[in-house]
Structure formats: structure tokens, C-alpha cells
C-alpha positions in Angstrom: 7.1 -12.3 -8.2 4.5 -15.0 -7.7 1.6 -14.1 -10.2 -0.5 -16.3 -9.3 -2.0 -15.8 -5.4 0.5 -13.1 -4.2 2.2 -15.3 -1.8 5.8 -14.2 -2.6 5.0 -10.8 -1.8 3.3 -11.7 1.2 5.9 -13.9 2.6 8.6 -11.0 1.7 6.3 -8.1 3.4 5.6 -10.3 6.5 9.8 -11.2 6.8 10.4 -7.4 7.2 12.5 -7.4 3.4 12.9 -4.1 2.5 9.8 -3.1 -0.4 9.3 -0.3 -2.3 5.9 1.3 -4.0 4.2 4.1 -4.7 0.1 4.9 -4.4 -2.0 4.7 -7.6 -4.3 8.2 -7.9 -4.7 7.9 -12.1 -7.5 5.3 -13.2 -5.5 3.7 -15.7 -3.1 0.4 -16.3 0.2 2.5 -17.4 1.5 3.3 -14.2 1.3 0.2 -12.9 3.0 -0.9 -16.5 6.0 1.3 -16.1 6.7 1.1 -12.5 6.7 -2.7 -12.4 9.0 -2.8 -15.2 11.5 -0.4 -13.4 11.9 -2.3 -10.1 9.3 -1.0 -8.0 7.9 -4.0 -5.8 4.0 -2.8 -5.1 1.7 0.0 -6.0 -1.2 0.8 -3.8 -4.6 1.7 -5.8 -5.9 3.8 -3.8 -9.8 3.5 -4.0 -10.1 5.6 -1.1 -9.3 8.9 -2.0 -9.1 8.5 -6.0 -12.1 7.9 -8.7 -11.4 4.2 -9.2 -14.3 2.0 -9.7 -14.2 -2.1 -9.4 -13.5 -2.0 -13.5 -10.6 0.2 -13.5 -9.6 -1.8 -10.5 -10.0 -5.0 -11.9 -7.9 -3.8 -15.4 -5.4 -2.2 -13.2 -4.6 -5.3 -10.8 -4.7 -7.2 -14.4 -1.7 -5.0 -15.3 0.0 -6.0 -12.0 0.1 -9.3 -13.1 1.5 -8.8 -16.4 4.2 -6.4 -15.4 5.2 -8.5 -12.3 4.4 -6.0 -9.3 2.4 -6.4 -6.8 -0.9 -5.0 -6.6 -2.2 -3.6 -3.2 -5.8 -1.7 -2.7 -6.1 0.6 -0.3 -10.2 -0.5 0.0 -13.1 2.4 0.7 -13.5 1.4 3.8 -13.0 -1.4 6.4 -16.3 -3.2 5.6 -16.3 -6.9 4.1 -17.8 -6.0 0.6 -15.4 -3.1 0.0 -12.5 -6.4 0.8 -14.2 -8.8 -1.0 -15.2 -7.5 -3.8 -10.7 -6.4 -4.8 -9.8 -10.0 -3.5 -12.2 -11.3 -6.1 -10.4 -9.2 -8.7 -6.8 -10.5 -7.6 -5.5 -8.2 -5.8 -2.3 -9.3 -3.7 -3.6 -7.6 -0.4 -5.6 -4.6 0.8 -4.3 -1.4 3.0 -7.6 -0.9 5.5 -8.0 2.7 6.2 -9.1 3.7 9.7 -8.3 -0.1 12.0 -8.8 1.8 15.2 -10.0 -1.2 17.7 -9.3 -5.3 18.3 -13.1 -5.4 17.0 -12.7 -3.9 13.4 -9.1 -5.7 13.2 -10.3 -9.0 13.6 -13.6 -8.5 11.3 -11.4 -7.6 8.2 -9.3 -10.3 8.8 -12.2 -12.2 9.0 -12.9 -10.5 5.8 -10.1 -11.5 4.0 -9.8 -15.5 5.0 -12.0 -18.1 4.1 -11.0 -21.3 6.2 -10.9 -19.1 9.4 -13.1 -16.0 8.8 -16.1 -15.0 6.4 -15.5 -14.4 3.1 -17.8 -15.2 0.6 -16.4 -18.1 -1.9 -16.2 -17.6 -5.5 -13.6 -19.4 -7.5 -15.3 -18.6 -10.8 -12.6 -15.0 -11.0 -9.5 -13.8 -11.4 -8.3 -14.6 -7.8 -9.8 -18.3 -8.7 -8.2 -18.6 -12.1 -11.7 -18.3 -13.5 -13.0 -21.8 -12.3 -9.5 -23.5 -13.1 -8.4 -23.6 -9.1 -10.4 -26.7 -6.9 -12.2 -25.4 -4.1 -9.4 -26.2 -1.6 -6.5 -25.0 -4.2 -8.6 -22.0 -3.8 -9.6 -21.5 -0.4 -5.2 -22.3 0.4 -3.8 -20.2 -2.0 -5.9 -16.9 -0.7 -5.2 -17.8 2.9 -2.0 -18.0 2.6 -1.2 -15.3 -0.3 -3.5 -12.1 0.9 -1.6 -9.6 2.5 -3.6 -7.4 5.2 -2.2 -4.3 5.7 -3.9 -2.2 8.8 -3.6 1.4 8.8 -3.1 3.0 11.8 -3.8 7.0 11.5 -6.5 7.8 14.6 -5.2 8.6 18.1 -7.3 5.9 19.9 -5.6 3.5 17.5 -2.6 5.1 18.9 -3.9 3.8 22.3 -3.8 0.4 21.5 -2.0 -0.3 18.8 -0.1 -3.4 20.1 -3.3 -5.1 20.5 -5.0 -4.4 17.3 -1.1 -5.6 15.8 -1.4 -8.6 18.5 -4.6 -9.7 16.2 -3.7 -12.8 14.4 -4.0 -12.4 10.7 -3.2 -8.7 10.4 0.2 -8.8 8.8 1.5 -5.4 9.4 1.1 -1.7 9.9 0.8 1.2 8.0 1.7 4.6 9.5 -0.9 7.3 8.5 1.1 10.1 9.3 -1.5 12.5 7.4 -4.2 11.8 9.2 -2.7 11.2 12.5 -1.5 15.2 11.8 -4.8 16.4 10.9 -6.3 14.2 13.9 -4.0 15.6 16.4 -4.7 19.5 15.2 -1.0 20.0 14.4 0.3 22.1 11.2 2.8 19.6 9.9 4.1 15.8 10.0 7.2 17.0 12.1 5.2 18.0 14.9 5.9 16.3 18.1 3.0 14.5 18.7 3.1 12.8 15.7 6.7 11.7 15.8 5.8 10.0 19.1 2.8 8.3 17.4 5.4 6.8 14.8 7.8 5.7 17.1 5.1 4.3 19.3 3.5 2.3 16.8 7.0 1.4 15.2 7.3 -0.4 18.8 4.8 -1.8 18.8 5.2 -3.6 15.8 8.6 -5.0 16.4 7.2 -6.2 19.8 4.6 -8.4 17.9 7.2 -8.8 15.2 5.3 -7.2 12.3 6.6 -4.6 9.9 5.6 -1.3 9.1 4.8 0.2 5.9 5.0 4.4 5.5 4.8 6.9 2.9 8.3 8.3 3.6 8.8 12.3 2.4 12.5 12.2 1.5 15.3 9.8 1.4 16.5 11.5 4.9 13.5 10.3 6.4 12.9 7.2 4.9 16.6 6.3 6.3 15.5 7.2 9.8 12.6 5.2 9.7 14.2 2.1 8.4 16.9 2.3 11.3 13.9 2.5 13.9 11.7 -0.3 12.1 10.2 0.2 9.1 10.6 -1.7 6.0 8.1 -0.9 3.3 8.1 2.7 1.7 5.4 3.9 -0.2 7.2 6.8 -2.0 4.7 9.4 -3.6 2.3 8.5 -5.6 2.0 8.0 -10.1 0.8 12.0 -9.8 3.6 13.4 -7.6 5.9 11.6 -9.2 4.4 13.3 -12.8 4.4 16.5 -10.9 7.8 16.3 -9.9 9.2 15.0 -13.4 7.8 17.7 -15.3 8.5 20.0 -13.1 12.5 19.1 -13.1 12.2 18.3 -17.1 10.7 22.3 -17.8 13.2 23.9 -15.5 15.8 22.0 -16.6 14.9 22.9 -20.8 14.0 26.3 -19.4 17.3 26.7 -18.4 19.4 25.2 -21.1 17.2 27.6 -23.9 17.8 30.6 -21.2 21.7 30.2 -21.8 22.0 29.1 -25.4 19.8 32.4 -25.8 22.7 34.8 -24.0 25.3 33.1 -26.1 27.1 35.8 -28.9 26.0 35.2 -32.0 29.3 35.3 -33.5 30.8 33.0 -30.8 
């Protein structure tokens, strides 16, 4: 894992390697900690629905780099400060919620690139070494290490997905399954509707060769995704996988009390 400018993982997402990760819903650094020294490749701190603020975001994308994972934001919204202000912290790449048009895909890259958009310079943080990188070390190692993810999760990004994919500098897809259920009024992810949405994005993005990135709901699934496309797999998130730990670790001393309790007690 390059530490430095997030380069490796950007060169593995973009190549279609298969990645795994998980979202980040608890404001603090042990998450990260303990996934990246299991194996995951990425967490996703997910500013958008969790109570992070730029500090625990800055401490947490510290963590990243000291446990050797990659350390996505999924940003508040699609607006340039939202970007700049987690680039500036060192984060390897953002997941934009809501890229429904050409317009708002090519403003966050524009966002996210200094020689060919409009981010605002600062070399003087993390992302800069804190002053050490030039200018131009700078201004290279951003633009060629920040990964821009675009989520697609509205029906009218549906529409015209291969073109907001088409856009040069967005580096891949993310399927918002959730809200592409809740947009098209359906009861659950399995609905029809929102199968065809996958598959058509999916498409899409191995017609402009870019990957896909999903938060997959069982190993079943995320098989059947990968065989149609996808390649990065979000899988729960630091809560659910708390939830479904402890759930497992008290049935599973529930049980083993329940039967050494029915045991004879001259056995």
C-alpha cells in the first residue's frame, strides 16, 4: 500500500483488481486499526450519513496510514469544499453521493485535480507532507493518486450513466442500490427495477472500461455481481459487522451454558 499519495490503490481500483472494504459509521481510529491489519484493502468514512466532523476525519485517515489501508470518504455532498477540505487531510479518494448529470461529474473532478480542474492549493497538510512536497511533487502526486468514486443511486443518473462514466477523471462507479430502491418506490433491493438499474450501469461501465464498486448483502450476491462486472465490495459497515459479531458470540455462549446446564450432575 502506497502511504504516501494513494496511488497504489488507485492504480489497483482503476485496473478492475478485486478490493475489499467496509463503510466507517463509528467516529473513531480503531476500526480502521483492526481492519487494515486483517486484510481489508479500503474503509469508506462515511461523512454523509454518520456524525464525523473534519477532526475525527483527519485522525481517522491518519490511522489509515499507519495500518496500511486505504482511506476513502464518502464526502457530504458533491460540492468542492466538502472534496477539498478530506483531500487536504489525506484521504486516498472520495465516494460522491448523488453524481446524477455530465455537469456535476465533471465539477467534482474538477474538484479533485489541480493541473486540470480547481482545487484550491495547499501543500502546507497531510496530503502535502506538511510543506515537505515542492509544489509540482505536490500538484503530481494528487493528480495522479486521488481516486473519484461516483455514486450512481438516482433514476435520471440511471438515464445517463454511460456519459456521466464517459467523463474523464471519474474513475469508477458505485451502485447505490439503497437509494435507487427507495427512489424507485420499491419494498426491497431484489425488486426488478432495481436489478435492471445494476445491470445497466454495470454495462455501462465495462463499455467505458471502469469498475464498479457495491455494497454486496451476502457472498451469493457478491459472486453474481463479480461474474457481471463488479470488482470492489464494500461489505457492511464497522457497526454491522459489531452487530453481527455479538450477536453470533451471545448465541453461541447462550447455547454452550444452555447445554452444560441440562448435563446430570453425577455424569
Amino acid at each position: 500500500m502506497d502511504l504516501g499519495n494513494g496511488a497504489g490503490f488507485r492504480q489497483r481500483f482503476v485496473e478492475c483488481e478485486t478490493l475489499f472494504g467496509t463503510f466507517l459509521k463509528t467516529p473513531t481510529t480503531h476500526a480502521s486499526e483492526i481492519l487494515g491489519s486483517v486484510g481489508f484493502d479500503f474503509v469508506v468514512i462515511d461523512e454523509e450519513h454518520a456524525p464525523f466532523n473534519r477532526e475525527t476525519t483527519d485522525r481517522i485517515l491518519l490511522a489509515c496510514r499507519a495500518s496500511g489501508i486505504a482511506g476513502i470518504v464518502r464526502v457530504q455532498g458533491p460540492e468542492a469544499p466538502f472534496i477539498l477540505s478530506v483531500l487536504d487531510c489525506g484521504a486516498t479518494g472520495v465516494l460522491v453521493p448523488h453524481v446524477d448529470s455530465v455537469a456535476k461529474a465533471k465539477a467534482v473532478v474538477s474538484a479533485c485535480r489541480y493541473a486540470t480542474g480547481s482545487r484550491g492549493f495547499s501543500n502546507t497538510t497531510r496530503a502535502g507532507q506538511f510543506g515537505k512536497a515542492t509544489l509540482a511533487e505536490h500538484v503530481a502526486e494528487q493528480d495522479q493518486g486521488v481516486t473519484v468514486i461516483a455514486m450512481i443511486e438516482d433514476p435520471w443518473a440511471v438515464d445517463e450513466v454511460e456519459q456521466i462514466l464517459a467523463v474523464d477523471g471519474i474513475d469508477g462507479a458505485f451502485i447505490g442500490r439503497g437509494d435507487l430502491t427507495v427512489a424507485y418506490r420499491q419494498a426491497g433491493q431484489g425488486a426488478s427495477l432495481v436489478k435492471e438499474a445494476t445491470d445497466k450501469i454495470i454495462r455501462a461501465a465495462r463499455k467505458v472500461g471502469k469498475p464498479v464498486c457495491i455494497l454486496a448483502s451476502s457472498h451469493e450476491d457478491a459472486a453474481e455481481l463479480s461474474q457481471k462486472g463488479a470488482s470492489a465490495f464494500i461489505l457492511s459497515s464497522d457497526q454491522g459487522l459489531m452487530r453481527q459479531a455479538a450477536i453470533q458470540t451471545l448465541a453461541g455462549y447462550g447455547q454452550s451454558l444452555a447445554i452444560k446446564t441440562t448435563v446430570p450432575a453425577n455424569s
